[in-house]
C-alpha positions as CSV (number, residue, x, y, z in Angstrom):
1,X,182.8,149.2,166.0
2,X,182.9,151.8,163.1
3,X,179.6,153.0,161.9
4,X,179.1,153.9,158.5
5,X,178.1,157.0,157.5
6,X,174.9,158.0,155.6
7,X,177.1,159.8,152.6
8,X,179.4,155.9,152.4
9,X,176.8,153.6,152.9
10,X,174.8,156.1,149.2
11,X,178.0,155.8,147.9
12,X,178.2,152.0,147.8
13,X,174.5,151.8,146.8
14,X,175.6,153.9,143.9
15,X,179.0,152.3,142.9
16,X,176.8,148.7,142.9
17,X,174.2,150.4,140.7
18,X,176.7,151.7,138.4
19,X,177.9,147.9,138.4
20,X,174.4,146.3,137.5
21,X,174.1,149.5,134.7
22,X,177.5,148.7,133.3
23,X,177.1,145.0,133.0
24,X,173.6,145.4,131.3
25,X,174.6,147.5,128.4
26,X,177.9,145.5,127.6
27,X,174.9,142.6,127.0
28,X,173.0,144.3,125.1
29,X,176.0,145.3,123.0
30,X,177.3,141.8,122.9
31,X,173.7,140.7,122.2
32,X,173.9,143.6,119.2
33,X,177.1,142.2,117.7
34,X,175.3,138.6,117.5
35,X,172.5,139.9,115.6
36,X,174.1,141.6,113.2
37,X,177.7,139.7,112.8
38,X,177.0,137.8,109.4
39,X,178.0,134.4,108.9
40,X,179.5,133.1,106.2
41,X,180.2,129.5,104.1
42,X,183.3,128.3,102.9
43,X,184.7,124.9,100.4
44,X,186.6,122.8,103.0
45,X,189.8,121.4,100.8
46,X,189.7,117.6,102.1
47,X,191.7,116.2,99.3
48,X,193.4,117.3,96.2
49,X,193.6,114.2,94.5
50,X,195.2,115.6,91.3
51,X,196.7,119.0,90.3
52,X,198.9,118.4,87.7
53,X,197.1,117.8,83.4
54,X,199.8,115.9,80.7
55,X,199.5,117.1,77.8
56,X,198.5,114.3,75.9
57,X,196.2,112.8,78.1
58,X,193.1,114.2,77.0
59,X,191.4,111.7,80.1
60,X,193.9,112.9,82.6
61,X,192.1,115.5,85.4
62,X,192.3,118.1,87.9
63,X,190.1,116.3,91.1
64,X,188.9,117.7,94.5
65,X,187.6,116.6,97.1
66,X,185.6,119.2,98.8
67,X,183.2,119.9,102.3
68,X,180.9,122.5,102.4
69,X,179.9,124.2,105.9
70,X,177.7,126.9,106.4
71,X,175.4,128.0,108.8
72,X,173.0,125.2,108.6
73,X,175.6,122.5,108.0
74,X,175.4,122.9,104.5
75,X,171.2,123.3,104.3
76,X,172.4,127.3,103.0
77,X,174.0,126.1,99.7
78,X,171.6,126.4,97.2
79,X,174.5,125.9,94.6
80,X,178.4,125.3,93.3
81,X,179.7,127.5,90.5
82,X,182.4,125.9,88.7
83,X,184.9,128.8,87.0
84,X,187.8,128.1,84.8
85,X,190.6,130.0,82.9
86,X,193.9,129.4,81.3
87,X,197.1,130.9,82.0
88,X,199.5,130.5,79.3
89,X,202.7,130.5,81.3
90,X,205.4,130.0,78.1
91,X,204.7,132.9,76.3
92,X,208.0,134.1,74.6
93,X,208.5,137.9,73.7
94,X,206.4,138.6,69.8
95,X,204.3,135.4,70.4
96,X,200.7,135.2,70.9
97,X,199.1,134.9,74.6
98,X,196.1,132.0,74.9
99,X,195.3,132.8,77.9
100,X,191.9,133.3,78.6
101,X,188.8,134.9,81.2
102,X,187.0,133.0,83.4
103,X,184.2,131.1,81.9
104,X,181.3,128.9,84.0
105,X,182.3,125.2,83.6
106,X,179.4,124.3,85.5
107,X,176.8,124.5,88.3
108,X,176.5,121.6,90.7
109,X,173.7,120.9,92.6
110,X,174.3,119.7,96.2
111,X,171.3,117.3,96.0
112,X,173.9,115.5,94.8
113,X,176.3,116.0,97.7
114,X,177.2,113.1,100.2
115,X,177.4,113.1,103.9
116,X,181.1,113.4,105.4
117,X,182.3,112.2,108.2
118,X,181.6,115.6,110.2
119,X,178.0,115.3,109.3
120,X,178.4,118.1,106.5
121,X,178.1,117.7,102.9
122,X,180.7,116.8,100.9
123,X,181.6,116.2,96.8
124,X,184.7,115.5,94.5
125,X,184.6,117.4,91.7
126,X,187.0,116.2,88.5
127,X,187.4,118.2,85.3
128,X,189.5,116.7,82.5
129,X,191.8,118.1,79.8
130,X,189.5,117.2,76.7
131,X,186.4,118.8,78.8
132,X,188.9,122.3,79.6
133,X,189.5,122.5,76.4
134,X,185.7,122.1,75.1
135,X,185.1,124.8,77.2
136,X,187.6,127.3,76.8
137,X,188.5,128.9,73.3
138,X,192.0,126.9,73.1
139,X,193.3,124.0,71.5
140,X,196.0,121.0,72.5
141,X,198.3,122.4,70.5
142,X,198.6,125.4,72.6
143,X,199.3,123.5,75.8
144,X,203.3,123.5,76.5
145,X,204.8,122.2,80.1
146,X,203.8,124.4,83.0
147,X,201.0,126.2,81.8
148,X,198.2,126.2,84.2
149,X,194.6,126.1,84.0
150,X,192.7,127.7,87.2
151,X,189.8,126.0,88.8
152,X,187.3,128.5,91.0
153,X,184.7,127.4,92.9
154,X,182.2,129.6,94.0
155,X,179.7,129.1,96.7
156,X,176.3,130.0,96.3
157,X,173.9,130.2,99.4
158,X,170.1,130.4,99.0
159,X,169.8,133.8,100.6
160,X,171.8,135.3,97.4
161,X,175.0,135.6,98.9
162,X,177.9,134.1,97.0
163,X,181.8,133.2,98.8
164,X,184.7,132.6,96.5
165,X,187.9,133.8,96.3
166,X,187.6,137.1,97.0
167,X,186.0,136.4,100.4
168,X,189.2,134.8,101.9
169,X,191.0,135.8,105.0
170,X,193.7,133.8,106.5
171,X,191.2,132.5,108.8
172,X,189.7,130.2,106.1
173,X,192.9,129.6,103.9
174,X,195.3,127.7,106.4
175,X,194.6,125.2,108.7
176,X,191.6,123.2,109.2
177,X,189.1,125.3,106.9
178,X,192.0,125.2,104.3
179,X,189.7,126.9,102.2
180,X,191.1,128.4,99.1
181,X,188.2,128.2,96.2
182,X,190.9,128.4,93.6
183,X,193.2,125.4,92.5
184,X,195.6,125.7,89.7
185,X,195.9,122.8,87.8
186,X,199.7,122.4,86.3
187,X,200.0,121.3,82.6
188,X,203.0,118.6,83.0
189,X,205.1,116.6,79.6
190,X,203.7,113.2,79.7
């Protein structure tokens, strides 16, 4: 039978220590990363119900159907900022550009949010031409075939923090989140 020496039987104690050391501070630094990793929110897109506005329809509307998940499965959302602009798409070379900046359509208040199916709130949201144009300096007679208007939603959580658009990462545009904020809503002959 082989005997092991003093010197191997301190060097196991050691390499065993080092162990236990080692797998303590990679907790702590996983534990670090957990604490200070920030969460965010995004607009689930469950439905686009319409995306295209004819001209002459002044009832005719861009409609969403939207989830919200944060957190707190939606308790974070203090509010829904509604921002909209139009592109003016047909502009020919000497003529006049309509298109405008962002303007605040309006803030929506999730008291009025329903449950979803996953347990999360959820809303549709519809804008329609005649409203656009009340809110934004243009008139009909500006609209021509594949101008677009831009619909931004903007996600505002009761700590102060705010997700939109510029927040996105391909994490939360594709797939399930399929959470882009903006939607362009296509002017289309009727």
């Amino acid at each position: 039978m082989k005997k092991i020496s003093f010197k191997h039987g301190l060097l196991w104690v050691g390499m065993v220590g080092l162990l236990f050391t080692a797998c303590e501070e990679a907790e702590q630094e996983f534990d670090l990363v957990q604490e200070t990793v920030g969460r965010g929110a995004v607009l689930r897109t469950v439905n686009v119900i319409s995306d295209e506005i004819p001209i002459s329809e002044g009832d005719a509307d861009f409609a969403v159907e939207l989830e919200v998940q944060d957190r707190e499965s939606g308790n974070l959302t203090q509010a829904v900022e509604v921002w909209v602009a139009f592109n003016d798409t047909t502009v020919e070379e000497g003529a006049t550009d309509f298109s405008t900046d962002e303007v605040l359509a309006e803030t929506l208040d999730p008291s009025t949010f329903i449950t979803g199916e996953f347990g999360l709130p959820r809303f549709e949201y519809a804008i329609s031409l005649s409203e656009l144009l009340a809110i934004l300096p243009i008139s009909d007679t500006t609209l021509e075939s594949s101008d677009e208007f831009s619909i931004r939603f903007e996600l505002v959580l009761t700590d102060g923090r705010r997700f939109s658009l510029a927040d996105n990462t391909g994490n939360i545009t594709a797939s399930f989140f399929n959470a882009p904020f903006l939607y362009i809503a296509t002017v289309v002959s009727s």
